[in-house]
N, C-alpha and C positions, 0 to 999 in steps of 0.2 A: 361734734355729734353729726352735723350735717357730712361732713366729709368721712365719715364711716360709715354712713347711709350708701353716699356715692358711690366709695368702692367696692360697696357692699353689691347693690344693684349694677355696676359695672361688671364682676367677674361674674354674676349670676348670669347676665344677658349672654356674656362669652361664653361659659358652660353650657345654659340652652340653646344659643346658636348650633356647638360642635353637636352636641348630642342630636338636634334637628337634623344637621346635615347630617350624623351619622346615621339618622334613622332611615332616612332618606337613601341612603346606598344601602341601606340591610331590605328595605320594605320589597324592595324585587324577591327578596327570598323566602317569606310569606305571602307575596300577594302578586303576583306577576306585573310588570310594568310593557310599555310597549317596544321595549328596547333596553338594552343592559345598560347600568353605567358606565360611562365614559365610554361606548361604543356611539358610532354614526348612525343614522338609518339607513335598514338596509331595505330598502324602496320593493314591491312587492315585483317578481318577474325578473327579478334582478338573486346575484349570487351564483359561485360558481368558481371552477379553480383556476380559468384564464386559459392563457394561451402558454403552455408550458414548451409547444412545438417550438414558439418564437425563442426561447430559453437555450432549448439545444442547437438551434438554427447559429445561433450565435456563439455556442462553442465551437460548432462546426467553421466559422468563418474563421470567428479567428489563430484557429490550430496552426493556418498557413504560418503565421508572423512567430507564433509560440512554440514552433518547431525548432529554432535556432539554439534553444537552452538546453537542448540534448544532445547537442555537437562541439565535439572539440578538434577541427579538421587541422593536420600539420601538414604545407605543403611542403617543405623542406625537400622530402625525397618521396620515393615512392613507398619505400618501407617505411616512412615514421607517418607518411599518409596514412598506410594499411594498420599502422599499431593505433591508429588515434580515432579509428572509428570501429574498433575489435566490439568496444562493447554495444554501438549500434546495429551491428551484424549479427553478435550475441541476442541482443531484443530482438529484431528481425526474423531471427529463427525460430526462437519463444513463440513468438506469436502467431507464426504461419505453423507453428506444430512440429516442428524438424528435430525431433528429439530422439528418435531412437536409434541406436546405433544400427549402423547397416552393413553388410553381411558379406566377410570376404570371399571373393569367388577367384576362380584363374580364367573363365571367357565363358560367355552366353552357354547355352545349350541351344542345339539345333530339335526345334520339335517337330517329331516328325510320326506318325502312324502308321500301320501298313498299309492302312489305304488312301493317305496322305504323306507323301514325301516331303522332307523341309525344305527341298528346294523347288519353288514356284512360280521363278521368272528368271531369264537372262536377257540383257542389256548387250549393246556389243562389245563393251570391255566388262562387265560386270554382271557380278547375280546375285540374285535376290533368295534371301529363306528367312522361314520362320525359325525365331528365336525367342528364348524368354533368359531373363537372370535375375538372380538373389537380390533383393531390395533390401528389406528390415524385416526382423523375425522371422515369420511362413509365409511373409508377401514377396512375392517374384510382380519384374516386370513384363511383359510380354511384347513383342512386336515384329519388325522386319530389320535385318540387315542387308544393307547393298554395299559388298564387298569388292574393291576393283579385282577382276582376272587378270593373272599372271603379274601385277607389279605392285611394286609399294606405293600404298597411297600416300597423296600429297598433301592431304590432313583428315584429321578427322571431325567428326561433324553427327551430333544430337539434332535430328528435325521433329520437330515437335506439332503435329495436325490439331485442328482446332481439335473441342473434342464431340462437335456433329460431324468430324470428316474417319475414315479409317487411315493407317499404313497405308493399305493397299491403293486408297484411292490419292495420295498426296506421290504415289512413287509408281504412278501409273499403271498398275497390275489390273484396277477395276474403273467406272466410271464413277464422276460424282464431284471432280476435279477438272478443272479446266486444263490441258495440257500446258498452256500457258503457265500454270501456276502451280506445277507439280514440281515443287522446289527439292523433294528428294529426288527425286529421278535427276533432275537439272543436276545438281550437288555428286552425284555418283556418276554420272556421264562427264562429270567434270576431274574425276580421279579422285573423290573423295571416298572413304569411307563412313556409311550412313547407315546411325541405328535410328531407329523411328519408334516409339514406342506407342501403346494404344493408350488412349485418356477413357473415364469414365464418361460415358455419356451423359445426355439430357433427357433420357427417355422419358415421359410420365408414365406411370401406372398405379395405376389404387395399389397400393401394400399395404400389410398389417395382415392381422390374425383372426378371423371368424370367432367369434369369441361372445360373450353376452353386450357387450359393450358396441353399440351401431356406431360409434366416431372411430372407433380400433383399425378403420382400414379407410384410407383415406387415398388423393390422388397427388402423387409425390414425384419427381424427379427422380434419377437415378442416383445422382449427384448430392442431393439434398437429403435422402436416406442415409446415406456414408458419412456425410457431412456431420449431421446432428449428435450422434451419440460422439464423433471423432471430435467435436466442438467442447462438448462437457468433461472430455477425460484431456485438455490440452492440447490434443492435435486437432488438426484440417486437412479437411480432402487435400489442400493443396499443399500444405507439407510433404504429404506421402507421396503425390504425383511427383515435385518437386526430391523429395528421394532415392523415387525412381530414376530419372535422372542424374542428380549426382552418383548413383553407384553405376548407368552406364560411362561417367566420365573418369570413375575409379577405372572401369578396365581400360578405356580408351586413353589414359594417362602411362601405361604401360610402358608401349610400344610408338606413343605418337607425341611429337613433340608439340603439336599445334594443334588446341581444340577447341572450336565455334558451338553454339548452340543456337538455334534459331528453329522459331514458333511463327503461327498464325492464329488471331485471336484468342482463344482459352491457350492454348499450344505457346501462345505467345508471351501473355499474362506469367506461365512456369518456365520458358526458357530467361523473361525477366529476373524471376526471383532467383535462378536457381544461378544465373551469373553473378548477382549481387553476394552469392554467398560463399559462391566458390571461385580462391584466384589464378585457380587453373585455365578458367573457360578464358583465351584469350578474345574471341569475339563473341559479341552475342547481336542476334539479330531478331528484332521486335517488330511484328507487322501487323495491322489493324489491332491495336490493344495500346498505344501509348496515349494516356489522356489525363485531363486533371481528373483527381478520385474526390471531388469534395460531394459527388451523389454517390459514394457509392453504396447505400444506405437501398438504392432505387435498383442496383444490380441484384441475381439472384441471391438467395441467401444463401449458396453455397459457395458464395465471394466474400461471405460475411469475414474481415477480419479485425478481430478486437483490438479496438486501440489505435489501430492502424493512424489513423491521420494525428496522431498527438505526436507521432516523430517523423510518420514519413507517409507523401503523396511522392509520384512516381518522379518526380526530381529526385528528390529525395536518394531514393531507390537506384536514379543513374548514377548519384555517387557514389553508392558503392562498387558501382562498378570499374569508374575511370581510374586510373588510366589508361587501362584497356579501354579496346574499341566498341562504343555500343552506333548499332545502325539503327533506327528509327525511322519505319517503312510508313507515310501515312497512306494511306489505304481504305478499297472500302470493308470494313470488318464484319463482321457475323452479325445480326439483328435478329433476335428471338425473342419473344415474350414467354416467360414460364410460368407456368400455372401452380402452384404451392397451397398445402393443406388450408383449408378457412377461408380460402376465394383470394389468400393473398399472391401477387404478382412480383417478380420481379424480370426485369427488361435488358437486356445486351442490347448498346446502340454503334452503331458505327462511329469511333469518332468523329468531333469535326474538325476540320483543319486549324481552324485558329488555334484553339484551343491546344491542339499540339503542337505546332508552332511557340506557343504563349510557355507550356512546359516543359520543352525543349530549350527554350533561353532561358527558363528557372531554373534547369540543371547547369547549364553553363555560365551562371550566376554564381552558382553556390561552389562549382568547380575553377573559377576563376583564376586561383593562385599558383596553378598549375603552368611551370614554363620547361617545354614546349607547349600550348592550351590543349585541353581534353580533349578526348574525341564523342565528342555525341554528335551525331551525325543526324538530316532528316531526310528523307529520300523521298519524294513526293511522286505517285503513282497516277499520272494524270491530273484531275483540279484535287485531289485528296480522297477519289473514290474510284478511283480505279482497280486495276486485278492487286493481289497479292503478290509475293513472290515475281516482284518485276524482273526484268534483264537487270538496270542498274542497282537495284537491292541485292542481288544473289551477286552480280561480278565485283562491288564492294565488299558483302561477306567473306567469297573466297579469298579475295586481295589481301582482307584484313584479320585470317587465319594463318595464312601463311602467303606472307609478301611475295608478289613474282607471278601466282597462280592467276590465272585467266578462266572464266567462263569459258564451256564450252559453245561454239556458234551452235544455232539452231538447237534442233532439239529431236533426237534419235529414237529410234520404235524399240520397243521390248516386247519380248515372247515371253506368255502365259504358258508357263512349263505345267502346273495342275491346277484344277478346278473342283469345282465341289463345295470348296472351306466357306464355313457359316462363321460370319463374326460376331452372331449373338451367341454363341456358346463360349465363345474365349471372352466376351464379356461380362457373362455370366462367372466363368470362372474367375472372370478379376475382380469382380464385385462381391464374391462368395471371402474370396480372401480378404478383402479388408476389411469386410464385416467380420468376420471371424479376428481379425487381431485387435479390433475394438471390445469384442468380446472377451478377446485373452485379457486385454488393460481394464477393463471392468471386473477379471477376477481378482488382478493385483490391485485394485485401488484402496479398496481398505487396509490391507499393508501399506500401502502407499501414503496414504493419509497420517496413521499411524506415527510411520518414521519423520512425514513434515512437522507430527505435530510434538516432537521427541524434544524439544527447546523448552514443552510447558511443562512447568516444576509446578506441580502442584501439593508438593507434602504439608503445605502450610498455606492458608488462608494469603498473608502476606506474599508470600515467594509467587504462589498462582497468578496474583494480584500483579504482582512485577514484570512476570516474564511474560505475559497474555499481553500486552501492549504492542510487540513488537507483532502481534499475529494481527490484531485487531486494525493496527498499522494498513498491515501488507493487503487485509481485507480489503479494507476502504480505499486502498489505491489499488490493485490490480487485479481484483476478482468481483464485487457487486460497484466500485466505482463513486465516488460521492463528491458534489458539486463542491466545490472550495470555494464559493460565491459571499460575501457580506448579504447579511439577510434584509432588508427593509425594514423599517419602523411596523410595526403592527396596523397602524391606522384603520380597526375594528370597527366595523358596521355589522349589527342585528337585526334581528324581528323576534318576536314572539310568533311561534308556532304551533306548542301547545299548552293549554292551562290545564292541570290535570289536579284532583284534590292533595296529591301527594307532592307533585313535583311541576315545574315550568322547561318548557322545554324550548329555545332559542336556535335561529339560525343563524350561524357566523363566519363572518369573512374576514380574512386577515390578508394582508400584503404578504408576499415571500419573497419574490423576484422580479424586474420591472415588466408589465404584463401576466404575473404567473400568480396567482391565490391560492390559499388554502382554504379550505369550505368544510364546515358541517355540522354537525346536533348539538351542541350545549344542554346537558340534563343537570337540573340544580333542585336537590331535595329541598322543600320548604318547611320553614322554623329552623332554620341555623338562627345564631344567637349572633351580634354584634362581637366582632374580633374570634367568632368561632372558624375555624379552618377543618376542611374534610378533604382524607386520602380523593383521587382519580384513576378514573378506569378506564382507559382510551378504547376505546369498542371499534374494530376493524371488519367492514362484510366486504364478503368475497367477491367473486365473479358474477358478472349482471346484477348484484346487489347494490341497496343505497339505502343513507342513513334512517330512512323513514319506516326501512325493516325494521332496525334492532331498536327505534322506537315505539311501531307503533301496528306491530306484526304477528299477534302472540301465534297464529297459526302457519308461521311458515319456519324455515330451519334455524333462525334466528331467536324464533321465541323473545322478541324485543324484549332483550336481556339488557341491554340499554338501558331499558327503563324500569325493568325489575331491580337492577343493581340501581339506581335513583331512590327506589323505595326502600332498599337495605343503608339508606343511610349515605352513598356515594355520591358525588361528581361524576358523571359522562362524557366523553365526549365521542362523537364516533364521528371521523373523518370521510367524504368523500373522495372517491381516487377514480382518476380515468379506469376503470377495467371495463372489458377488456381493453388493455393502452391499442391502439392502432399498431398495426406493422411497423410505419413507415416510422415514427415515433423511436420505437423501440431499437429500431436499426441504425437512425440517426445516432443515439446515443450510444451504441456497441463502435459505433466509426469513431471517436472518439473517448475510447473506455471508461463508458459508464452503461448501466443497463439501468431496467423501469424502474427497480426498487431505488438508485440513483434521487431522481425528481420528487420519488415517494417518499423518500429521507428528508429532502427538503423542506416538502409540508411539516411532515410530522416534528420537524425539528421546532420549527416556527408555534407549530401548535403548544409542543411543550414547554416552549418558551411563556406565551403569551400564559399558559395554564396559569406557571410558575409565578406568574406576574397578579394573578389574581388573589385579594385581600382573604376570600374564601377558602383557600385552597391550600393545602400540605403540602407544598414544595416539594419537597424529598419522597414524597408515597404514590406517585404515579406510576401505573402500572398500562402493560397493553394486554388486551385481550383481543381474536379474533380469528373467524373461520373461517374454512378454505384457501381461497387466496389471502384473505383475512389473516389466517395461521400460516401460511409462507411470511407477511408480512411481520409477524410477530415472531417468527424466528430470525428475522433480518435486521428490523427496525433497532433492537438493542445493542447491534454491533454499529449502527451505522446514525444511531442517534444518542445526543447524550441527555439523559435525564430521566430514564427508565429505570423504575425500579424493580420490576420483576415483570413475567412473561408468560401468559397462558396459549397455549398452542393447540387450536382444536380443526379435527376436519383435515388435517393435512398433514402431522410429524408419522414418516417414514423413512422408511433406506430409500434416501433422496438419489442416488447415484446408482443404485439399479433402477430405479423409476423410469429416470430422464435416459437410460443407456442401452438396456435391454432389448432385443431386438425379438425374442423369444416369451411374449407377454401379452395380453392386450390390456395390462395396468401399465405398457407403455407410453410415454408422452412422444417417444419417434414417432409412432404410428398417428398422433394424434393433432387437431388443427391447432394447437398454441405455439407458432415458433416462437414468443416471447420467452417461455418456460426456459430456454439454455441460456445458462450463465459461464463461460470460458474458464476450465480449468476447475470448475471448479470438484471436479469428482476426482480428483489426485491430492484435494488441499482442504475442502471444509465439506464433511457429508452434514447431514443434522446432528451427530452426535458431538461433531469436533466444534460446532454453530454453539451448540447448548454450551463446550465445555468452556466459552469465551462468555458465555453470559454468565454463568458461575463466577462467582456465589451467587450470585442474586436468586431470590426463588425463581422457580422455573418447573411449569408443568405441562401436560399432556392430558385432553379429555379425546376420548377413542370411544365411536359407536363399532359395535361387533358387526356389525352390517354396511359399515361404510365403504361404498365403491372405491374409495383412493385406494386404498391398498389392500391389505391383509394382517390380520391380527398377528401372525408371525412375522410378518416385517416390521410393525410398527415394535416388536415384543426385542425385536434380536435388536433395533438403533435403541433402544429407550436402556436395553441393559446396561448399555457403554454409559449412560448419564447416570444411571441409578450408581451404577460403582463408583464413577466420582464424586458424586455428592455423598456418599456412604462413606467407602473404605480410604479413600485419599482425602477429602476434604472435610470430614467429620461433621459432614452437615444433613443427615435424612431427612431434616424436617425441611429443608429447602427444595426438595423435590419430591414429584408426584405425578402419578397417572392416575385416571378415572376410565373404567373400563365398563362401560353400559348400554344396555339392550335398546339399538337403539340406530340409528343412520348418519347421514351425513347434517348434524346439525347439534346447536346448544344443546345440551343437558340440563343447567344452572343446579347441577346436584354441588358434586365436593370441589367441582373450582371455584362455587360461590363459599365453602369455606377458607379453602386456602385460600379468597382474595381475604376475607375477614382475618382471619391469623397472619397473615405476613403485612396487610395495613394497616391492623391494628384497631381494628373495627370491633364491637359486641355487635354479635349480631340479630339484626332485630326477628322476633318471636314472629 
């Protein structure tokens, strides 16, 4: 008897212990406690997402070492060298934009008016005229030819001016050039034949459209106007310059057995690339522009190239060129500071000698295997800041286009045969054209997308399922970018932040990355039950936004819906995010192809994790919700996180690719101060509707005020129809999508997306 007393009052203690302790982890959810279970204290003054900048700093560093795995170099010969980096040349051109076909011609055109003749200067073996020729599409290049009189040249030769200098000043016809360092005039006095083409300037000017909108015109570069929309549809300013170029080596390949190119700083920069890509140019000559690229994050944005340092910094870069002769002028280079929409800067410095020096022996590093050894050459102009275009730079170029040739001595006068010509009207007209064929590829782009996206089988729920992997793939590695990092343990620190009759509302931090957190609201409805579990609604605010709106804001655009959905019975959580992310941020992570939503992935991955992790919570029923930037984020987040179950998109789903492209709008983002807003490529491959068709099946919706500045009710109506028919007519699913269309601005409604979140969570919803 005594001993079934005992085990009697033994399991009873066991059972009252668990059930204590378990009350113990539920009483937070009736009655708020000072901190969640099993989180730390999160100390007051304290919390925050860390230092994310140190995160990318560190992919930045170390791309240098991780570059190696995208190289399969064959010294063997020269030919199995050239076949074993086809496809780094291939990506190279991807990226700088060199995608369209260019335009055969039989020789320049001589431009000329009646009240301007094409010929404008003679040399004393040589003359000068204006010319232009067929690039790609309805873009022509324009510039000067210095043609030797009466004999065959002794090579030919692409000079390429920065692009704050003109033609005319690099080939002596005006001033603004040092005679010293007017390297076409030197090169054409030398018996070369010399095209010279003009680059887009640096100009600033407020551009944009008078319009209702006061941010719609802003003060912009010349360069960074062209740049922006050429960024979103897959090309770059500097592909197209870099085109121009190659089609003047299309004709000068005709007729000339030996042809050089060679630049000064920007000038320089495209006679780099445009060797690396063509193995015609036997010499190429690079002067103030060779340097390590690990800032290049800090140059203008219209240097931005995506990706860029994950296979190649300008070592890199000189191997594609060698065998051939590359000459390496150090020099002192252009220094400008440019002024960019939002107060942001970016800087052009002169190199400094070490440092080219340092990547000078990285290229002959990684060219090593090469016998006879490469030729990269460095030519030093003084202590490394001296003029351009020295004597021993141009008499190595010439030597090393065609063996034998000599510099000309000294340096001979030319006559200014007509005057008059304005060169902001021929820059005008070059900058008119490239705007206009960005526009032409903004009309193809939804064709375009279209045929990318011609792989997703969607006649069946499963097949959609299968063949959407390889898109969702290619997303996450070459168009929004996502960190491939191990995540940290959680190690959760709170506070209590609000006790409300309905709900407890927690601040939280979690680990993600070594220095990088994730931060924000925890809303936890009160009277769950012991082992009861409730869907999640990740709540996302926008621009200048933070989590203390969507909790605790009922009069602002947010309508601390947060916490209304709290009261219908959910989990919240509503994440903090750097916005607006800094410039320098955002750039760091494009040099390395990843952009903001990248870091932003990170968090929210972590978040979903740790949600997933919590005793309370439905695992499977996490859903995001979010406005503005908020709804960028929520059409992003489910391609680039895993554990989302559906998607509400408010404040922002539009014809994303006419938004970002348009140059004819002031719903444009060209005109506007967010350079974060371009994401590379991506209006040839995922507009919002092709984004949606990767999140399908999942439900997926759209709330639209008729009054909201982002767009217009016919943009949002013509991308939302491409969704509605897939989920309709191909994947037999209408109840998994939805728009809500109401009188109303840029902000929450909490009308029918508070029922779609109740119908696809699975929620009754409370009265």
């Amino acid at each position: 008897m005594k001993t079934c007393i005992s085990v009697w009052l033994f399991f009873s203690s066991v059972f009252f212990a668990e059930f204590s302790a378990l009350g113990q982890k539920s009483n937070f959810l009736s009655a708020a406690t000072a901190a969640l279970p099993d989180t730390g204290p999160l100390a007051p003054g304290q919390g925050g997402v860390g230092n994310w900048d140190g995160v990318i700093n560190a992919e930045i560093e170390g791309s240098t070492a991780a570059r190696s795995q995208h190289w399969r170099r064959d010294f063997s010969s020269a030919e199995n060298y050239s076949r074993s980096i086809e496809t780094n040349r291939a990506r190279f051109a991807h990226i700088i934009g060199v995608r369209d076909p260019r335009v055969a011609f039989e020789a320049p055109s001589l431009m000329a008016t009646v009240d301007q003749p094409a010929l404008v200067g003679r040399g004393k073996s040589y003359d000068v005229q204006r010319v232009s020729w067929p690039a790609f599409g309805d873009v022509r290049a324009e510039g000067l030819l210095l043609e030797p009189r009466g004999r065959k040249p002794v090579a030919a030769v692409v000079a390429v001016p920065d692009c704050a200098q003109t033609p005319e000043q690099i080939s002596g016809l005006t001033p603004g050039v040092a005679v010293e360092s007017q390297f076409a005039r030197r090169l054409a006095e030398s018996g070369c034949r010399v095209l010279v083409p003009v680059l887009i300037d640096r100009t600033v000017e407020v551009r944009g459209r008078e319009g209702y909108r006061s941010y719609s015109r802003q003060p912009m570069s010349s360069r960074e106007f062209l740049f922006r929309p050429a960024f979103q549809l897959g090309r770059h300013l500097i592909g197209y310059e870099v085109q121009k170029i190659l089609a003047a080596v299309d004709w000068l390949a005709r007729d000339n057995d030996s042809i050089g190119v060679i630049g000064y700083g920007e000038g320089a920069l495209l006679a780099f690339y445009a060797s690396a890509l063509d193995t015609r140019i036997d010499a190429a000559g690079v002067s103030g522009y060779f340097d390590a690229r690990q800032n290049l994050w800090s140059e203008p944005f219209d240097r931005s190239v995506f990706s860029l340092l994950t296979q190649f910094g300008d070592a890199e870069i000189a191997t594609m060129i060698v065998p051939r002769t590359l000459l390496v002028e150090a020099c002192r280079g252009p220094q400008v500071s440019v002024a960019a929409p939002g107060g942001s800067r970016g800087v052009v410095r002169s190199p400094d000698i070490t440092r080219v020096k340092a990547e000078v022996a990285r290229a002959l590093q990684l060219a090593d295997g090469f016998h006879p050894p490469a030729t990269v050459e460095l030519i030093t102009s003084g202590d490394g800041q001296g003029p351009f275009g020295s004597v021993e730079m141009l008499s190595r170029f010439i030597a090393a286009v065609n063996p034998g040739t000599v510099l000309s001595p000294g340096v001979g006068t030319v006559e200014v045969v007509a005057s008059g010509f304005d060169p902001r009207v021929r820059q005008q007209r070059q900058m008119h054209e490239i705007d206009r064929h960005n526009q032409w590829l903004l009309g193809r782009s939804a064709q375009l997308r279209e045929k990318f996206m011609a792989g997703l089988d969607s006649s069946s729920i499963e097949k959609h399922e299968d063949t959407k992997r390889a898109y969702v793939n290619h997303l996450r590695r070459e168009v929004l970018g996502r960190l491939e990092l191990p995540l940290l343990p959680f190690n959760a620190k709170s506070r209590l932040r609000y006790d409300e009759e309905k709900w407890s509302c927690y601040e939280v931090q979690l680990d993600v990355l070594p220095g990088a957190n994730a931060f924000g609201y925890l809303v936890v409805p009160k009277g769950l039950k012991p082992g009861e579990r409730r869907p999640v609604v990740v709540c996302q605010h926008g621009g200048g936004g933070n989590p203390d709106q969507l909790v605790k804001d009922d009069a602002g655009a947010y309508h601390s819906f947060a916490a209304r959905l709290a009261e219908e019975g959910f989990v919240t959580f509503s994440p903090s995010v750097m916005f607006p992310p800094s410039d320098s941020l955002v750039r760091k992570c494009n040099s390395v192809g990843l952009t903001q939503y990248s870091y932003v992935a990170a968090m929210h991955q972590q978040i979903v994790n740790w949600l997933r992790a919590q005793p309370y919570v439905e695992g499977d029923r996490i859903a995001l919700y979010g406005l503005s930037w908020g709804g960028k984020t929520a059409m992003r987040m489910p391609l680039l996180v895993d554990g989302y179950a559906m998607t509400i998109v408010s404040g922002d789903f539009n014809e994303w690719t006419w938004k970002t492209v348009t140059t004819d709008s002031d719903y444009s983002y060209v005109f506007q101060p967010e350079p974060y807003i371009f994401e590379f490529d991506l209006g040839s491959t995922y507009g919002y509707a092709e984004m949606a068709a990767l999140i399908a099946p999942r439900p997926f919706m759209v709330e639209r005020g008729h009054s909201d500045p982002v767009g217009t009710d016919e943009q949002v109506g013509f991308e939302f129809a491409k969704v509605r028919h897939l989920y309709n007519a191909r994947l037999k699913l209408p109840e998994n999508c939805a728009i809500e269309w109401f009188v109303g601005g840029h902000e929450i409604n909490r009308g029918e997306t508070f029922k779609f979140l109740h119908r696809h969570l699975g929620r009754s919803r409370t009265p």
